[in-house]
C-alpha positions in Angstrom: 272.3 71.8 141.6 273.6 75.5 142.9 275.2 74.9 146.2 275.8 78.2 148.5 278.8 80.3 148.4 281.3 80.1 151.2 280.3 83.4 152.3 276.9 82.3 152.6 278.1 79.4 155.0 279.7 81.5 156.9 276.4 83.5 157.8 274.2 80.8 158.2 276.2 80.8 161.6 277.5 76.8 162.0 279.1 75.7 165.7 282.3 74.8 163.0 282.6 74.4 159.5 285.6 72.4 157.6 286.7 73.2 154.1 285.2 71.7 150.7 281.9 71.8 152.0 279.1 72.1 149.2 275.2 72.9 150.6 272.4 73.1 148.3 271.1 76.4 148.4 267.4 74.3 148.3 268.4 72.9 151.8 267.2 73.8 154.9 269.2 74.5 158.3 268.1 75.0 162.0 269.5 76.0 164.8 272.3 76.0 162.8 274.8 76.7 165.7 274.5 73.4 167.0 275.5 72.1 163.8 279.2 70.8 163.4 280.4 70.4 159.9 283.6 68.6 158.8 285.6 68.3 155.2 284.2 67.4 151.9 280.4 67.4 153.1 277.9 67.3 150.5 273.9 68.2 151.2 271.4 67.9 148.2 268.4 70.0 147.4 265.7 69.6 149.9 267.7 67.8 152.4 266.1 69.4 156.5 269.2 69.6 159.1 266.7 70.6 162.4 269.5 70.2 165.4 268.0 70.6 169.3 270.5 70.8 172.4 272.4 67.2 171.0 273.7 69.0 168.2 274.4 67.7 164.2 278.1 66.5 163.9 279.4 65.0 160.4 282.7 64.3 159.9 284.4 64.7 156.9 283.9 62.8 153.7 279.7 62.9 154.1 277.1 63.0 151.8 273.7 64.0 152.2 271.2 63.2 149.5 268.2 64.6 148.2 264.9 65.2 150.5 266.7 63.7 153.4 266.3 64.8 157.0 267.9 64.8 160.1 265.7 66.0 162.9 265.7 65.6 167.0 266.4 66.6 170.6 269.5 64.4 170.8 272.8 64.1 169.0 272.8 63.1 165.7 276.2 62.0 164.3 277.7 61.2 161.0 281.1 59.4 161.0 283.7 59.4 158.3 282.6 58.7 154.6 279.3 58.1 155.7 276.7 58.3 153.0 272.3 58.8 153.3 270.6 58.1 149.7 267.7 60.2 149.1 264.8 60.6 151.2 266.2 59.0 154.3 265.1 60.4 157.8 267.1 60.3 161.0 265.1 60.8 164.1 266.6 61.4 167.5 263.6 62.3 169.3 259.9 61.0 168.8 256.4 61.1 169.9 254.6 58.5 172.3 251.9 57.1 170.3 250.0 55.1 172.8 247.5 57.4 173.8 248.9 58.5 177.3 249.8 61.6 175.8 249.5 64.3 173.1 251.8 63.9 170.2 252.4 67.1 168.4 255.5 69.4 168.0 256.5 71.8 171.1 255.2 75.1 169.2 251.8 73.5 169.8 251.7 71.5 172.6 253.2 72.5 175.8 255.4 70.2 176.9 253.5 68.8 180.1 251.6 67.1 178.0 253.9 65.3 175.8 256.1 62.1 176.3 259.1 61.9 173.7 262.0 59.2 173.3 265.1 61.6 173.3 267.8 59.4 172.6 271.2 59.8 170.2 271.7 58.3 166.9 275.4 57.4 165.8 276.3 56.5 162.3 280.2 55.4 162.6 283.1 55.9 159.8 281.9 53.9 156.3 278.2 53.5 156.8 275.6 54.5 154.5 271.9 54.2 154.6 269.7 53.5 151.4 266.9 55.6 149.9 263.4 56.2 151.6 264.4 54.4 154.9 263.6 55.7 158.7 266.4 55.5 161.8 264.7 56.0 165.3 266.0 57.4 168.5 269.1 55.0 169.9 269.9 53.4 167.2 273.7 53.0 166.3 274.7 51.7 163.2 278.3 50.4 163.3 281.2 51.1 161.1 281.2 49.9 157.7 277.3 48.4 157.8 274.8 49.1 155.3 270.8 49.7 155.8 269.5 48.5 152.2 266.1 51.3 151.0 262.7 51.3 152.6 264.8 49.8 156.0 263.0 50.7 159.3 265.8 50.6 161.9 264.8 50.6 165.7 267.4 48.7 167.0 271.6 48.6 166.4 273.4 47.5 163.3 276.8 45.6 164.1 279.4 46.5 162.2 280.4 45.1 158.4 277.2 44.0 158.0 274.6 44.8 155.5 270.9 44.9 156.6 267.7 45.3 155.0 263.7 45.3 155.9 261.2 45.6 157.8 261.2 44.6 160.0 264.8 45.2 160.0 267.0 42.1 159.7 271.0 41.7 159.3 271.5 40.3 155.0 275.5 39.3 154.7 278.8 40.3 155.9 280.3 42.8 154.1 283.7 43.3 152.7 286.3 45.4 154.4 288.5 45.6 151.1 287.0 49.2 150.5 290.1 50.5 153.3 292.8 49.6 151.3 291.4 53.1 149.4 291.9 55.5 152.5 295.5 55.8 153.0 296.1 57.0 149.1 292.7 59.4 149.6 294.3 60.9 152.0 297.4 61.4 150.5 295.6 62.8 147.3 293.3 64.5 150.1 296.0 66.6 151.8 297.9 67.1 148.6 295.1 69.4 147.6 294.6 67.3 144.7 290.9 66.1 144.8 289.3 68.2 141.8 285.7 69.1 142.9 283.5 71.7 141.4 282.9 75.5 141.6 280.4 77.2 143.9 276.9 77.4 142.3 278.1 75.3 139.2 276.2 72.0 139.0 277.6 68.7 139.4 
């Protein structure tokens, strides 16, 4: 995987962007000035960031995999150490489908006739979401839960809890023990001692 030079960052014109950041050069970005990026962010090939007026905020510590998207009117944000598999899709805004209007992006329809649920989603610090699974508008997913692959998630996820389905229901509890980690990676973080690899080398 060649990911894009810091100089290329840089031009691609982000609202901030934090150091150790590694962007597939296969990825897409839009509106890109609305898009906040934090430390040690990872995007994989093929992966669609598509901010509106909300904006795209991750935190440091994210990854991004493969094919995944992140698309919508509303905020979209990515806490701490968060984590998307491949091929998941966040939505913030979406089409009425119940026939009282016409579905279709703004390009093509003008908005008068449209009807869209614009609402924010929020991923907090330690969640990740598994491969091939959707997130609709107004969903937050609380810190530390998991969304198992192929989820569809329309409503809120408490927190240290793993969830899976659909529909969507909550699995187990999960452990917290993973924190004990964080104080030492941030010590080995701020010592300048994580080892991570060159621009445009693969990993």
């Amino acid at each position: 995987m060649a990911f894009l030079t810091r100089e290329q960052l840089y031009k691609i014109g982000f609202a901030s962007l934090g150091e150790h950041v590694f962007i597939s050069d296969k990825a897409s970005v839009h509106n890109s000035s609305k898009i906040s990026i934090g430390n040690y962010v990872r995007i994989d090939d093929f992966s669609v960031l598509s901010a509106g007026n909300g904006g795209i905020e991750l935190s440091d510590f994210v990854h991004i995999g493969c094919q995944s998207s992140l698309i919508g009117e509303a905020k979209i944000k990515l806490g701490f150490y968060c984590g998307l598999s491949s091929k998941v899709s966040l939505y913030s805004s979406n089409d009425d489908f119940s026939g009282i209007s016409l579905p279709g992006v703004k390009i093509v329809i003008p908005e008068k006739f449209r009807k869209l649920t614009i609402k924010p989603i929020i991923l907090e610090n330690y969640t990740i979401i598994g491969s091939n699974s959707v997130v609709l508008p107004g969903v937050t997913i609380g810190e530390g839960a998991v969304v198992g692959a192929l989820s569809f998630v329309r409503k809120d996820c408490k927190p240290w809890f793993t969830y899976s389905g659909n529909p969507l229901r909550c699995v187990r509890r999960r452990s917290q023990e993973m924190l004990k980690f964080i104080p030492e990676l941030k010590k080995i973080q701020e010592a300048g001692l994580i080892k991570l690899p060159l621009y445009g080398i693969e990993s």
